[in-house]
C-alpha positions as CSV (number, residue, x, y, z in Angstrom):
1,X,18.3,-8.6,-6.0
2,X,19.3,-11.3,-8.8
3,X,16.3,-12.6,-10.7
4,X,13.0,-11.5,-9.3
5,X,10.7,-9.8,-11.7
6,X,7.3,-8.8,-12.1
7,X,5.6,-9.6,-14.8
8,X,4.3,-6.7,-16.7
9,X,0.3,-7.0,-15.9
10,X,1.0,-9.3,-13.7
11,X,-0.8,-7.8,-10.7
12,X,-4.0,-6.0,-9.6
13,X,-5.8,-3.7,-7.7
14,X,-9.4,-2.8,-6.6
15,X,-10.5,0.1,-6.1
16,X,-10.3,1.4,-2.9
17,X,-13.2,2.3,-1.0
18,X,-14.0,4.6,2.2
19,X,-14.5,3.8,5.6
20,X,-17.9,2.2,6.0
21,X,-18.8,2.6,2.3
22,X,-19.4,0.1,-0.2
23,X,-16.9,-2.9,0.9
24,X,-17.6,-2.2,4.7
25,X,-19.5,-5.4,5.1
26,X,-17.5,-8.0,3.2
27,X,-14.5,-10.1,4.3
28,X,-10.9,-8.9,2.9
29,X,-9.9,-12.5,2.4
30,X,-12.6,-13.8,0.6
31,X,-13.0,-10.7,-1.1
32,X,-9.9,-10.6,-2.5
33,X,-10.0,-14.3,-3.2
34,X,-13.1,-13.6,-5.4
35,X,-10.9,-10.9,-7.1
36,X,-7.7,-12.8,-7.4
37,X,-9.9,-15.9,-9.2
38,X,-10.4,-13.3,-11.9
39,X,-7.3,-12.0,-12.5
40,X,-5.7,-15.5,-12.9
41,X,-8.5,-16.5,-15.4
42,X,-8.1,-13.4,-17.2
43,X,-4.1,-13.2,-17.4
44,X,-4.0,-16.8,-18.2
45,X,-1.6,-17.6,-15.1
46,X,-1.2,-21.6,-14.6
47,X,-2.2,-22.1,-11.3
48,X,0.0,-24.9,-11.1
49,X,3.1,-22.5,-11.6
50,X,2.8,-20.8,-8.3
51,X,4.1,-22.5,-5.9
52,X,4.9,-20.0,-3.2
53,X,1.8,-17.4,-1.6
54,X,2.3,-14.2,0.8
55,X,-0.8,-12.9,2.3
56,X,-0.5,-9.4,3.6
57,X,-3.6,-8.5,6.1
58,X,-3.3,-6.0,9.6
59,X,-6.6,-5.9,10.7
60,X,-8.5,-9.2,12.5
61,X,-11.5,-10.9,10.5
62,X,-13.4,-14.3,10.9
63,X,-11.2,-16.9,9.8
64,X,-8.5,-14.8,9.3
65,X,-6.2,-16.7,11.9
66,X,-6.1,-19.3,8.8
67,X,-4.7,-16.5,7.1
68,X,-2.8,-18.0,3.9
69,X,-3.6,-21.4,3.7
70,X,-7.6,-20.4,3.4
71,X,-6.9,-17.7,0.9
72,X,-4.7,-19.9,-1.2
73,X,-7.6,-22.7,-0.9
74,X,-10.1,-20.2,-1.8
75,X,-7.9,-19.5,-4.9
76,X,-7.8,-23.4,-6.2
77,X,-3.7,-23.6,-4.7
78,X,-4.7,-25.9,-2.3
79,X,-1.3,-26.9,-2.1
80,X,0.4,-23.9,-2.2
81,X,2.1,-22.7,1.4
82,X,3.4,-19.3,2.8
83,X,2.9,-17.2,5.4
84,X,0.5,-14.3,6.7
85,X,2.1,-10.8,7.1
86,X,1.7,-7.5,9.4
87,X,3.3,-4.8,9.1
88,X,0.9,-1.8,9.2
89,X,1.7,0.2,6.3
90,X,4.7,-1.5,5.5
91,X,2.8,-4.7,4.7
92,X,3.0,-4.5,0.8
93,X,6.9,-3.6,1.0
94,X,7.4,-6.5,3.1
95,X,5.4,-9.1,1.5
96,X,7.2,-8.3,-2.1
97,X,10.7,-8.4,-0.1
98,X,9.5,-11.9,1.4
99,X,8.9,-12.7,-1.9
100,X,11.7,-11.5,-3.9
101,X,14.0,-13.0,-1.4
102,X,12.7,-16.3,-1.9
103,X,12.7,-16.4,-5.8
104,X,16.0,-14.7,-5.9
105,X,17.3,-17.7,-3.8
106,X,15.8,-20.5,-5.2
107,X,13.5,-21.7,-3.0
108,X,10.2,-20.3,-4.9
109,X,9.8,-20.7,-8.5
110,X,6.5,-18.1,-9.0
111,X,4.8,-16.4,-5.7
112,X,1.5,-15.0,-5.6
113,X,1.5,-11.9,-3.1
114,X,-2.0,-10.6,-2.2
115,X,-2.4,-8.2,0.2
116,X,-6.1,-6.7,1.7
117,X,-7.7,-5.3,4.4
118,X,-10.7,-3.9,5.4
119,X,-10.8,-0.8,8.2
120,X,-14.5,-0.9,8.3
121,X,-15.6,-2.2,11.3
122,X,-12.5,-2.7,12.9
123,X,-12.8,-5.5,15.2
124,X,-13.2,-4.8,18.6
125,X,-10.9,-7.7,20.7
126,X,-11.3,-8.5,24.7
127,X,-8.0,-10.1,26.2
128,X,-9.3,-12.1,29.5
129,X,-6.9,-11.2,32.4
130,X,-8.0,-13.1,35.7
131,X,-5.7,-11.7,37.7
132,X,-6.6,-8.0,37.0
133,X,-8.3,-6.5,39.9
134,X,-12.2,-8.3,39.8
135,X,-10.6,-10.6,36.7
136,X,-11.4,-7.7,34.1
137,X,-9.6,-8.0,31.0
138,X,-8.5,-5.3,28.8
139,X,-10.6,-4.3,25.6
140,X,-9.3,-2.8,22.5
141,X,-10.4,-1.5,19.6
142,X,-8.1,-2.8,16.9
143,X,-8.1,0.5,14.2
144,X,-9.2,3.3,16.7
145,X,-7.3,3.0,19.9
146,X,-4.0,2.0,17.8
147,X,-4.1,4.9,15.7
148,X,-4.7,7.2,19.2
149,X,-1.9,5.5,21.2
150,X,1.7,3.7,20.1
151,X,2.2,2.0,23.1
152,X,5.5,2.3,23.4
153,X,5.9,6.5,22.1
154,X,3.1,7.6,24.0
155,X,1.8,9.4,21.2
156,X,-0.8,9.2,18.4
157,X,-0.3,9.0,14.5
158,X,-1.4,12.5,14.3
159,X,1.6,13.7,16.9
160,X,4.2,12.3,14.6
161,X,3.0,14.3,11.7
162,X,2.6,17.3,14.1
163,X,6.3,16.5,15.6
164,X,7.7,16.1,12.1
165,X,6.0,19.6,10.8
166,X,7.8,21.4,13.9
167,X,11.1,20.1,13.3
168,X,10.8,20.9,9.5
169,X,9.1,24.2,10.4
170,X,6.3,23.3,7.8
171,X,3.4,25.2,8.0
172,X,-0.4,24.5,7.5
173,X,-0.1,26.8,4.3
174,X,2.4,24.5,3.0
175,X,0.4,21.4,3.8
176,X,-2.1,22.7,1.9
177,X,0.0,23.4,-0.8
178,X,0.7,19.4,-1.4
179,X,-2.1,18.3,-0.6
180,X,-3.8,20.4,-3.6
181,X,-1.2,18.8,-6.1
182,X,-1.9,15.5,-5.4
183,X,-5.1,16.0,-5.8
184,X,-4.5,17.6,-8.9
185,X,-2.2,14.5,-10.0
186,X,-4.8,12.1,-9.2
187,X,-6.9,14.1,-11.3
188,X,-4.7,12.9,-14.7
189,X,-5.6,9.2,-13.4
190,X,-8.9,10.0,-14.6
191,X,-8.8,11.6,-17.5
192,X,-9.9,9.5,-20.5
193,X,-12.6,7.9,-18.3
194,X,-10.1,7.0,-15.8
195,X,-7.7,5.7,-18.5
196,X,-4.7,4.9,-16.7
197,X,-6.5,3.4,-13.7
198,X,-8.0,1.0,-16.0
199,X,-4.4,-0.6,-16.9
200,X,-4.6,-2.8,-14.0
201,X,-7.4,-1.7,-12.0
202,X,-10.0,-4.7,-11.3
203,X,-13.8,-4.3,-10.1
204,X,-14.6,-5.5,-6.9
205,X,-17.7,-7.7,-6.8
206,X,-20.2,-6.5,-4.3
207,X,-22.8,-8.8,-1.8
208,X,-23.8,-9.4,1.1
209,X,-21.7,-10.3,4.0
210,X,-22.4,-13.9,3.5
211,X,-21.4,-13.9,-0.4
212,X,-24.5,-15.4,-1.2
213,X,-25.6,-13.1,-3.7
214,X,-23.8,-10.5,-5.5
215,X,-25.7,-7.2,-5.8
216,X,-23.2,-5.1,-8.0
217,X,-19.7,-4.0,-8.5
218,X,-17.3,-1.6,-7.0
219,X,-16.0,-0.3,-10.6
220,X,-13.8,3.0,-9.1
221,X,-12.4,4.7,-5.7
222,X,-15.2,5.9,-3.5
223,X,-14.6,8.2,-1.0
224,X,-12.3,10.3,-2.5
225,X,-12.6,14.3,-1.0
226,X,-13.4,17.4,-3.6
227,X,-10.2,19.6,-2.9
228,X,-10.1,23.3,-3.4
229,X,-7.6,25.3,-2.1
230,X,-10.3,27.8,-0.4
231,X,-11.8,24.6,1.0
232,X,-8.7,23.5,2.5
233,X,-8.0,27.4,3.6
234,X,-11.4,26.8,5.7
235,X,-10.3,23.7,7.7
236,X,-9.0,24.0,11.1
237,X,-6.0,22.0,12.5
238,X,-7.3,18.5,14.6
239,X,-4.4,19.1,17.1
240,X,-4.6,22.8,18.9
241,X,-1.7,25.0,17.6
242,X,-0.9,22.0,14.9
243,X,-0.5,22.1,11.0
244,X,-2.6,19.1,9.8
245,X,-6.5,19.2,9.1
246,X,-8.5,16.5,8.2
247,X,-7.7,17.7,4.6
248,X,-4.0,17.3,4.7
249,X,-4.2,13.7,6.1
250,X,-5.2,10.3,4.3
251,X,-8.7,8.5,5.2
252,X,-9.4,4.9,6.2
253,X,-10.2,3.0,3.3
254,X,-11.3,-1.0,2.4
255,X,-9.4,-3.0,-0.7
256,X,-7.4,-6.0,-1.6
257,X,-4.0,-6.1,-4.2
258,X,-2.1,-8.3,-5.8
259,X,1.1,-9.1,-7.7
260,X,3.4,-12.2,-8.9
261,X,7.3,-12.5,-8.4
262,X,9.1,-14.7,-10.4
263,X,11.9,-15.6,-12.6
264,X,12.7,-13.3,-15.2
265,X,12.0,-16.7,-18.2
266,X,8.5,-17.1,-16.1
267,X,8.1,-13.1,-15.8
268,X,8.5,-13.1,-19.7
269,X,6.7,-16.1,-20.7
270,X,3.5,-14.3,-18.1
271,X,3.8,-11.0,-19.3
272,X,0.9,-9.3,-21.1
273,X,3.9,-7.4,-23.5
274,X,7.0,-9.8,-23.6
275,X,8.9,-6.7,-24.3
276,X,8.2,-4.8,-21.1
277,X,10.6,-5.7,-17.8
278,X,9.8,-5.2,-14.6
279,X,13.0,-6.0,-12.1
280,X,12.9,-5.5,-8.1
281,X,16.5,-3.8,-7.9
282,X,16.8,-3.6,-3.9
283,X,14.7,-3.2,-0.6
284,X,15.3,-0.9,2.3
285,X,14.0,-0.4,6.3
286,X,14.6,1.9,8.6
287,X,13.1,3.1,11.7
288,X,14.0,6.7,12.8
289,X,13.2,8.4,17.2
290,X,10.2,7.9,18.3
291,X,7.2,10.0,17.9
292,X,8.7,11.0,14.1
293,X,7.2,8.4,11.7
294,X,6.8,10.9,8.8
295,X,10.9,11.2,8.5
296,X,11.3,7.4,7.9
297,X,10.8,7.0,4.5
298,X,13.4,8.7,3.5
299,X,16.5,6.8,5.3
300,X,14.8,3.7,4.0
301,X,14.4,4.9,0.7
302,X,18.4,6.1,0.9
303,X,19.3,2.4,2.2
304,X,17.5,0.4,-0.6
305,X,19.0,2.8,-3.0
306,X,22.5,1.7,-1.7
307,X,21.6,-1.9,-2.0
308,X,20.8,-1.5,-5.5
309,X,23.6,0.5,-6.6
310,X,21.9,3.5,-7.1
311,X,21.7,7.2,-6.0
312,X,18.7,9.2,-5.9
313,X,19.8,11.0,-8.9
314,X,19.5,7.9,-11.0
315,X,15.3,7.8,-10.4
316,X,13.0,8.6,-12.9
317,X,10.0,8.2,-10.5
318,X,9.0,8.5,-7.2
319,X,5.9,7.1,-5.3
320,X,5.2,7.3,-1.0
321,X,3.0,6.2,1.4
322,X,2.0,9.9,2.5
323,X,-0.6,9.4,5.5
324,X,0.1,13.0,6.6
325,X,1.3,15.8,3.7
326,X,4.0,16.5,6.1
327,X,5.8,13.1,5.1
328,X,6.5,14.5,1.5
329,X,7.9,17.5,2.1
330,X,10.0,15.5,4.5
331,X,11.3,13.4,1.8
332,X,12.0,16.1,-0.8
333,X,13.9,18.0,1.7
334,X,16.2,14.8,3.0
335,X,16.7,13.5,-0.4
336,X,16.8,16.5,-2.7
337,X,14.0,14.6,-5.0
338,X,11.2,17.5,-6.2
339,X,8.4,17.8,-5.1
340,X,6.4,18.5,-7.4
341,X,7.6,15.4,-9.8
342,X,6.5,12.7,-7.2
343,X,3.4,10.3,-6.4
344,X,2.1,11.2,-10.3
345,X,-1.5,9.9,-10.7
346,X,-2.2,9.7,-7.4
347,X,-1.3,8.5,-3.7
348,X,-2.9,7.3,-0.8
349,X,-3.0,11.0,0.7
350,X,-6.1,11.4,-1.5
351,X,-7.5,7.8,-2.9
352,X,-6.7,6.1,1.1
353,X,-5.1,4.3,3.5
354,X,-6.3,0.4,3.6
355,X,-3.1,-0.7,5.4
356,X,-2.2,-4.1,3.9
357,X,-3.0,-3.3,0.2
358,X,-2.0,0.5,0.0
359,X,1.8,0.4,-1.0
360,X,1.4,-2.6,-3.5
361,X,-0.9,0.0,-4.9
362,X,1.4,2.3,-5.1
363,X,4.2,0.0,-6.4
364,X,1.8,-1.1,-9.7
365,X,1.0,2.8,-10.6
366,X,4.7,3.3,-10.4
367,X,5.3,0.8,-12.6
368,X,3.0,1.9,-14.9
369,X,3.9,5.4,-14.8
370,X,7.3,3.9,-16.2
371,X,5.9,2.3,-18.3
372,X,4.5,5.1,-19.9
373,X,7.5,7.1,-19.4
374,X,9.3,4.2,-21.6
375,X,11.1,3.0,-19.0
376,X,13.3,3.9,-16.2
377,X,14.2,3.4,-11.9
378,X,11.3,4.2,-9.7
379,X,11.3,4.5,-5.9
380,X,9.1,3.7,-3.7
381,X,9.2,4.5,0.5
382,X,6.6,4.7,2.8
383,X,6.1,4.9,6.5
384,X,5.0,2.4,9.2
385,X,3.4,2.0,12.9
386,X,6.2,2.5,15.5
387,X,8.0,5.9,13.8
388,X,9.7,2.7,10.5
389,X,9.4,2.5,7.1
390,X,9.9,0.5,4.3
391,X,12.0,1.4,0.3
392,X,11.6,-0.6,-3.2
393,X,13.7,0.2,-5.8
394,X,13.1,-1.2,-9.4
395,X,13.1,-1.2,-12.7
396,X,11.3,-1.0,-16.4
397,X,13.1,-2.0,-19.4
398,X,11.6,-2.1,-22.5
399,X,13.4,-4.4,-25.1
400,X,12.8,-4.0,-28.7
């Protein structure tokens, strides 16, 4: 992937917040619009610069059909075009592809990627059918009935990580056993008073639903579930006979992300430490039989690995999408990569599942895990609605 960078700081995140809790009421676009007007006042990024924008959004909102063009007007880019993205969980990983593609080829100088979403009162959507028996239409409710049924593997999100867990022969004891260390690792993310959250963490302004008045701010993730291995001992599978509890699976969650591509002069010139270097390497996809979701990532993570040149011996760190724990143990098992040693500081196992926004999280903690490391190649893979999943590989430099 030939020149396309990140700019060190050059990207965001809110915190994320649980289903029906404190951003329940507001929408994701203008939400993050309100966020993403701070973070270019406060990193100093010319407006005019950007001239490409990627909006990343799976769940339906007012106004949302406008999708890009409203957020990028909200953000003062009124002339800045680009498209509107769903990909379920793979939406982050996309829109930074999308992205990269374009600045790698010319036909983008800077592009603003911000991705949000907001699970909370999913919207419920009638489709009018007049030639269904007495003209009745069908009626869906967009989060609930999707994550019950994939319409084409007959099965729900929870039988994938179920399907995957008999295959691998994983056991609940084991699920258990992950979910505990992440929680332990997301633990280090706030030590310090939540220290290395705060290195690109931004508060998300709080109202009412018309954004009249703001009331207060969203400063940290809410939501987030005390985990003890005796209370995860105590919890009873959802599926009978299955593996996964409600513990050992991620929650619902509301948030909004963000992050600029560019060229690596630009990336430099926007960078809060000139010396730091963030390149996108290579992307992967792949989409594995149906009803097994949780064994995506890796394939996809093995793919985008080959694109960049690189083996999985040559990564310093690892990050996943991990709705279910079952998805990690997959991955160290088809790749080899420990365990133990990946989704430091956190994952969206414990701090939730947004959609749109929840791997570009991932992606900026990676980075800055590098960062702290002192460089290095990081990974991230995640999977996606219908049994695919989506791989970034990059890297941190730091130049004396």
């Amino acid at each position: 992937m030939a020149n396309a960078f990140i700019p060190y700081g050059g990207y965001w995140s809110t915190p994320f917040a649980k289903w029906q809790g404190a951003l329940a009421n507001l929408n994701s676009i203008r939400l993050a619009a309100a966020v993403g007007n701070r973070f270019l006042e406060d990193k100093h990024v010319p407006r005019e610069e950007i001239d490409l924008g990627i909006l990343g959004i799976t769940n339906p909102q007012p106004g949302s059909f406008y999708g890009l063009p409203w957020l990028t007007g909200l953000l003062g880019l009124e002339n800045v075009p680009g498209p509107t993205v769903q990909q379920a969980c793979a939406t982050s990983a996309r829109a930074l592809q999308m992205a990269a593609a374009e600045v790698g080829q010319g036909s983008a100088g800077c592009a603003l990627i911000v991705c949000a979403d907001r699970m909370s009162n999913g919207p419920v959507v009638y489709y009018p059918d007049a030639s269904a028996p007495g003209g009745n239409g069908v009626t869906e409710r967009w989060t609930l009935d999707n994550f019950g049924h994939d319409p084409y593997a007959k099965n729900a999100m929870i039988d994938t990580a179920e399907n995957a867990s008999a295959r691998l022969g994983v056991t609940m004891a084991e699920l258990n056993e992950v979910t505990l260390a992440r929680y332990a690792q997301y633990q280090a993310a706030l030590a310090d008073d939540r220290a290395f959250q705060r290195r690109y963490m931004l508060e998300a302004p709080l109202s009412d639903s018309g954004f009249r008045r703001q009331t207060g701010t969203l400063a940290a993730d809410e939501g987030i579930f005390p985990t003890t291995a005796e209370g995860l001992a105590k919890l009873k599978p959802v599926k009978p006979d299955g593996t996964h509890s409600f513990g050992t699976q991620t929650h619902p969650a509301d948030g909004n992300a963000g992050m600029i591509v560019t060229t690596r002069e630009r990336a430099r010139a926007l960078s809060t430490d000139a010396k730091i270097e963030v390149e996108l390497l290579g992307f992967g996809q792949a989409r594995v039989e149906k009803g097994y979701m949780p064994l995506a990532p890796a394939p996809a993570a093995q793919v985008a690995l080959k694109r960049a040149g690189l083996g999985i011996k040559d990564v310093d760190a690892v990050k996943t999408h991990n709705p279910f724990a079952a998805n990690d143990i997959a991955f160290a098992r088809e790749t080899g990569f420990p365990l133990e040693k990946m989704n430091n500081f956190g994952c969206s196992l414990i701090w939730g599942h947004p959609q749109g926004p929840t791997g570009l999280r991932s992606i900026i903690e990676l980075i800055e895990e590098l960062v702290l490391r002192g460089g290095g190649v990081g990974l991230f893979s995640g999977c996606a609605a219908g049994d695919s999943g989506m791989a970034v590989v990059l890297r941190v430099s730091s130049k004396k």
